[in-house]
C-alpha positions as CSV (number, residue, x, y, z in Angstrom):
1,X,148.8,-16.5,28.8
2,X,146.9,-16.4,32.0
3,X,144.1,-18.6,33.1
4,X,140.7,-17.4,32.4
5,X,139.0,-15.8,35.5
6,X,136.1,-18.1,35.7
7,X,136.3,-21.5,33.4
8,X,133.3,-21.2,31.8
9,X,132.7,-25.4,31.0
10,X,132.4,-25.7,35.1
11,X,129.7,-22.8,35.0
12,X,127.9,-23.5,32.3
13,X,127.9,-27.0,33.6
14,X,126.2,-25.9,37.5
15,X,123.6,-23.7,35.5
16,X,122.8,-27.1,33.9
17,X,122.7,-29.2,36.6
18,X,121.2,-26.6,39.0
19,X,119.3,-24.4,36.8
20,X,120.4,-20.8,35.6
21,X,118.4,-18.8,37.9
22,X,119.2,-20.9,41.5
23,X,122.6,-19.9,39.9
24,X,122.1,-15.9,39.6
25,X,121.7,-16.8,43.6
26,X,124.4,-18.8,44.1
27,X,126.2,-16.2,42.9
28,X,124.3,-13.3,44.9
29,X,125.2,-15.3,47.8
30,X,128.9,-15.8,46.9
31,X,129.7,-11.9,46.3
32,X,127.4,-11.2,49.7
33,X,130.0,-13.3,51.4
34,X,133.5,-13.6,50.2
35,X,134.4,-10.7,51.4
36,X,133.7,-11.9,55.1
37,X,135.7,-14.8,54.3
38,X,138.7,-12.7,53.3
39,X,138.3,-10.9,56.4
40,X,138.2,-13.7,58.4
41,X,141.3,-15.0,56.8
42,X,143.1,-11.6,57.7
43,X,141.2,-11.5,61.2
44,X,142.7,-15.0,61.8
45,X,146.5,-14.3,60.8
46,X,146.5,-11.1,62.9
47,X,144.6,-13.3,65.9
48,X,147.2,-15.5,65.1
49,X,143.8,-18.8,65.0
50,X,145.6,-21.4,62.4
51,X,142.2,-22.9,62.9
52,X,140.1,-20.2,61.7
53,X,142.6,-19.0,59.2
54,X,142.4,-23.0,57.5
55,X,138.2,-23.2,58.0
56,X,138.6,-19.9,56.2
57,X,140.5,-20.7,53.2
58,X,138.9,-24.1,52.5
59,X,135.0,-22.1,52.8
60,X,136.9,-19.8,49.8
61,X,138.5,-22.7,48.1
62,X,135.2,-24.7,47.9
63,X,133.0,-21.6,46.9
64,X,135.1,-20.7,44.4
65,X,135.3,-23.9,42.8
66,X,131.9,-24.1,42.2
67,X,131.8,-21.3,40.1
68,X,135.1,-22.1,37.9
69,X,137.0,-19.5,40.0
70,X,140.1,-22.2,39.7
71,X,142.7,-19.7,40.2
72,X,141.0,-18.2,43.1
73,X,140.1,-21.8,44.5
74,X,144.2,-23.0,44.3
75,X,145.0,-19.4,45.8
76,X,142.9,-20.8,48.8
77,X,143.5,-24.2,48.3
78,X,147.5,-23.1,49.0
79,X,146.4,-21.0,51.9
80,X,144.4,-23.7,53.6
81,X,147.5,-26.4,53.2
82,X,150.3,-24.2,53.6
83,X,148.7,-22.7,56.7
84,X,148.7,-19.3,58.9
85,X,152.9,-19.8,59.2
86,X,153.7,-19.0,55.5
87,X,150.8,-16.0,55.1
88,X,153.1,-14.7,57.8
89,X,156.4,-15.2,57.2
90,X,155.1,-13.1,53.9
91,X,153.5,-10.3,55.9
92,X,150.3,-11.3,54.4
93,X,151.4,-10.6,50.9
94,X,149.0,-13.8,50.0
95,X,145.6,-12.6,51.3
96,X,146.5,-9.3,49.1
97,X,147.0,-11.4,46.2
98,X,144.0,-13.7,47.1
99,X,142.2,-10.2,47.1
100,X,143.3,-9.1,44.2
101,X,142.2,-12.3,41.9
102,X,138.6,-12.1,44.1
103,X,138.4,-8.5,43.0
104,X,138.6,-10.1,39.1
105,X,136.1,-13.2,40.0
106,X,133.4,-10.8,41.3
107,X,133.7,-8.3,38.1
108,X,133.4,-11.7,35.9
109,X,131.1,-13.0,38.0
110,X,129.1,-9.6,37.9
111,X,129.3,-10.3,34.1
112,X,128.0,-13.6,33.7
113,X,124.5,-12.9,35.9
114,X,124.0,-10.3,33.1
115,X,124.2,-12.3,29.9
């Protein structure tokens, strides 16, 4: 069984302490920039900028937490502490999987702002 794509106790808890609708923006802003951060991630292996790549992957990991995106926040939590020499040495196969599961977050988090 996989993990759920967003755990929905550590959303439903940020809508509490935060307030549903601040959330809906959260999550506007999120989607808006995610994708920048995968491209900086992918910008900084090519550029070969381990400190980019790391600031990257810990903006992603943090962000994604927030929401209950756990997978997606151990994905980039992996990334930032393994570093730019193992997204390498796998000819980037990680960012493609990072994209993947961000692909999944975005639908679920698409979802949520519309229940």
């Amino acid at each position: 069984m996989t993990a759920p794509t967003i755990d929905r106790a550590t959303f439903e808890a940020l809508k509490e302490t935060t307030g549903a609708e601040f959330v809906l923006e959260l999550v506007d802003t999120f989607l808006e920039e995610a994708p920048a951060m995968l491209g900086d991630l992918r910008d900084a292996l090519a550029a070969r900028d381990a400190d980019r790549f790391r600031r990257a992957a810990h903006s992603l990991k943090s962000n994604s937490n927030t929401f209950g995106a756990l997978t997606l926040g151990a994905m980039a939590r992996e990334l930032e502490l393994s570093g730019i020499s193992k997204a390498s040495e796998k000819g980037g196969q990680p960012l493609d999987a990072l994209a993947q599961e961000y692909s999944r977050v975005a639908a679920a988090l698409t979802e949520l702002q519309h229940e």
